[in-house]
VODO-522148 format. One line per 3 residues: number of its first residue (from 1); their letters; for each residue x negated, y, z of N, C-alpha, C. Coordinates in steps of 0.001 Angstrom, whole numbers. Each point is the difference from the previous one (the first is absolute). Last residue first. Example, Ala and Ser with C-alpha at 12.3 -4.5 7.8 and 13.67 -1.06 7.14 Angstrom:
VODO-522148
2	sa	-12850:-2250:7080:-820:1190:60:770:1090:730 ~ -290:-5720:-70:890:1190:0:-900:1200:0
END
This chain:
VODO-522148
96	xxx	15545:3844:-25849:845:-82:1305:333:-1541:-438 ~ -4805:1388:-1540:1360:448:370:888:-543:165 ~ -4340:-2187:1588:-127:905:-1457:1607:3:-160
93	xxx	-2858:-1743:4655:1032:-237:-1318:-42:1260:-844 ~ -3982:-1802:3904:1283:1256:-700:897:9:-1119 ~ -4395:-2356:2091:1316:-206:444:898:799:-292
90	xxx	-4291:774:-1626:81:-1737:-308:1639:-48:869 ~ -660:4766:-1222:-1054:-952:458:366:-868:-304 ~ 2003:3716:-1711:-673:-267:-970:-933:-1468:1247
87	xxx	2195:3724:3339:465:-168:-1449:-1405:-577:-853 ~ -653:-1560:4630:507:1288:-620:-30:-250:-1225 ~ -1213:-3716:2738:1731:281:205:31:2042:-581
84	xxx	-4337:-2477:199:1089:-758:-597:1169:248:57 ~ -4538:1500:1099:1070:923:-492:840:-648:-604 ~ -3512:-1684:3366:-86:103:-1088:918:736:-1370
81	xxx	534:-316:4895:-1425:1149:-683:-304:-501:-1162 ~ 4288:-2182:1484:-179:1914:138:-1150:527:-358 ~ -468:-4942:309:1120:368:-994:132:2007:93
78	xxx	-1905:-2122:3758:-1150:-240:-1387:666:812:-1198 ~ 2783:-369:3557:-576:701:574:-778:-118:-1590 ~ 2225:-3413:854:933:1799:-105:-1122:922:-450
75	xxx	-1885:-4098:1553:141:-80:-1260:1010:1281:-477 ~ -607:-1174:4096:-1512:674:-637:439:-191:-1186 ~ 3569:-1710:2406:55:1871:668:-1259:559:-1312
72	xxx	664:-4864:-161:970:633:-171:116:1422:-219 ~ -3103:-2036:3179:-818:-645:-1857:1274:796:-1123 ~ 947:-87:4601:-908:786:-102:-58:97:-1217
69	xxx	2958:-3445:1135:482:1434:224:-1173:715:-934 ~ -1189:-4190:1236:437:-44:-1422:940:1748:-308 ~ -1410:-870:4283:-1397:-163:-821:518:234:-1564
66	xxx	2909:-508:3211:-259:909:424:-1735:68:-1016 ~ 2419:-4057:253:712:988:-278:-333:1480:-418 ~ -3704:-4209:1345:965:744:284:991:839:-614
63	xxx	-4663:-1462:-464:1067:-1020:-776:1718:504:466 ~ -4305:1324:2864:481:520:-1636:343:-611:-921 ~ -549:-22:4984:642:-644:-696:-36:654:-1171
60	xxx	-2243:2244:3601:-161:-1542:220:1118:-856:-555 ~ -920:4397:-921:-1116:-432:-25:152:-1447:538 ~ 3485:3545:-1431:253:-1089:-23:-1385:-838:59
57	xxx	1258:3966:1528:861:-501:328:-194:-1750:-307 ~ -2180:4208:-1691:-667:-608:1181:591:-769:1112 ~ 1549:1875:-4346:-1216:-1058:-76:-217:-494:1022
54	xxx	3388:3519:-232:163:-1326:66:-997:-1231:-248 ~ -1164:4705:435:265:-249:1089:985:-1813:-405 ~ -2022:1678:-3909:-771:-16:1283:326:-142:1149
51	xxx	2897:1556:-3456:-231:-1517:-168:-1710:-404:1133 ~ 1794:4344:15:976:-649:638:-319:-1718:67 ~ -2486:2944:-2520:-317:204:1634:1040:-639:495
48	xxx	340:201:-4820:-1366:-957:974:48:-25:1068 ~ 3031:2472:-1875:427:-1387:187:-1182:-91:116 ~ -202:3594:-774:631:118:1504:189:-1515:251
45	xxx	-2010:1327:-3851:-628:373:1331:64:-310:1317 ~ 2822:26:-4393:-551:-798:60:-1464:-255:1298 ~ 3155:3606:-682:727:-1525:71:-554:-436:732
42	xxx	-2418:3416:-2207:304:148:1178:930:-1322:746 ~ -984:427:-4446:-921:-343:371:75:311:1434 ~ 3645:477:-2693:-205:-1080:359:-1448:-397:790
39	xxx	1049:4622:-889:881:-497:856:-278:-1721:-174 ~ -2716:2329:-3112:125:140:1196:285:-293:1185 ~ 1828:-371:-4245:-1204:-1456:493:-667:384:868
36	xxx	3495:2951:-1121:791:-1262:-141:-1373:-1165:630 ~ -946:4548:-1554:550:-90:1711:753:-1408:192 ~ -2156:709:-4372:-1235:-196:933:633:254:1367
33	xxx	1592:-589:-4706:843:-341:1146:-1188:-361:1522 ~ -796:1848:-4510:1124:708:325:444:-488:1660 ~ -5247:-102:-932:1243:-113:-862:1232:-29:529
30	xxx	-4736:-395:2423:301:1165:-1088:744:216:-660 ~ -237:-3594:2939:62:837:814:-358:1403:-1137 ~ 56:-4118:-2687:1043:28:1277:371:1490:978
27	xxx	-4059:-1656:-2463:379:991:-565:1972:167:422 ~ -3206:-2539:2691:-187:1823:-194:451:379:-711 ~ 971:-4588:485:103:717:981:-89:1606:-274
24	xxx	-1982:-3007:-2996:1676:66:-45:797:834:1029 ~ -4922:-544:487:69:1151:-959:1659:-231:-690 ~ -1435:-3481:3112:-68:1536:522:322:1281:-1115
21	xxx	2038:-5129:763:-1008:481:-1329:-311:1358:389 ~ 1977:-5111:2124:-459:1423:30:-669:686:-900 ~ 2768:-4473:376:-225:536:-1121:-749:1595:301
18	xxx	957:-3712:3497:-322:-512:-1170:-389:770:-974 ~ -942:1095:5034:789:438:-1288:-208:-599:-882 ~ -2179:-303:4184:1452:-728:-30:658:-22:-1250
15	xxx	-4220:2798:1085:-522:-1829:-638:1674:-480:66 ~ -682:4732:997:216:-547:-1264:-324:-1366:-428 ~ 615:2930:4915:-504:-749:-447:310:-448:-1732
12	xxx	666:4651:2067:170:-1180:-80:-858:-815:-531 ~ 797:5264:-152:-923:-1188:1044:1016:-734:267 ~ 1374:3569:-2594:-449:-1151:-1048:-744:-819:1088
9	xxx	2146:3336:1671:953:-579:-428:-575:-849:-1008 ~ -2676:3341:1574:381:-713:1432:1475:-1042:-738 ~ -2069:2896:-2996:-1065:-1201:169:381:-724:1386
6	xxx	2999:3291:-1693:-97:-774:-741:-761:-1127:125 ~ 1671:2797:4573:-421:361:-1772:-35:-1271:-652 ~ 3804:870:3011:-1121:-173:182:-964:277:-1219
3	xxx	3716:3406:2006:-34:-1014:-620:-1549:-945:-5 ~ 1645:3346:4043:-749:76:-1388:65:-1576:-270 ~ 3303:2332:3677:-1089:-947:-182:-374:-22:-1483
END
């Protein structure tokens, strides 16, 4: 199975993203650790779709557990396309 491409891994919604910055992104996918944000951007894909099937769990209580879950899961998720967890991001400790 062919990796996805780049523009099929940037469709997302970007209004969730506190800090989205596309051209942070690209130069992301041009630099060292472009299989590292890759791979999160794939993650991060997968958790939408997953966090979708629990959305529709919680349409008639979203105050619910399972609501506060989601919001939990989207925010993983935000965090990966925004390149926070690869080397030098906002979540990544600086040496050992």
């Amino acid at each position: 199975m062919p990796a996805p491409s780049d523009e099929n891994l940037l469709d997302f919604d970007t209004n969730r993203l506190a800090n989205w910055d596309e051209q942070h992104a690209r130069r992301l996918l041009a630099g060292d650790d472009a299989v590292l944000y890759r791979n999160h951007l794939a993650i991060a894909k997968w958790i939408d779709g997953w966090a979708e099937t629990l959305g529709k769990d919680n349409d008639e209580d979203p105050d619910s557990y399972s609501a506060g879950f989601e919001k939990g899961v989207r925010e993983i998720a935000a965090h990966l396309r925004q390149g926070d967890y690869v080397p030098g991001g906002a979540f990544m400790l600086e040496g050992p």
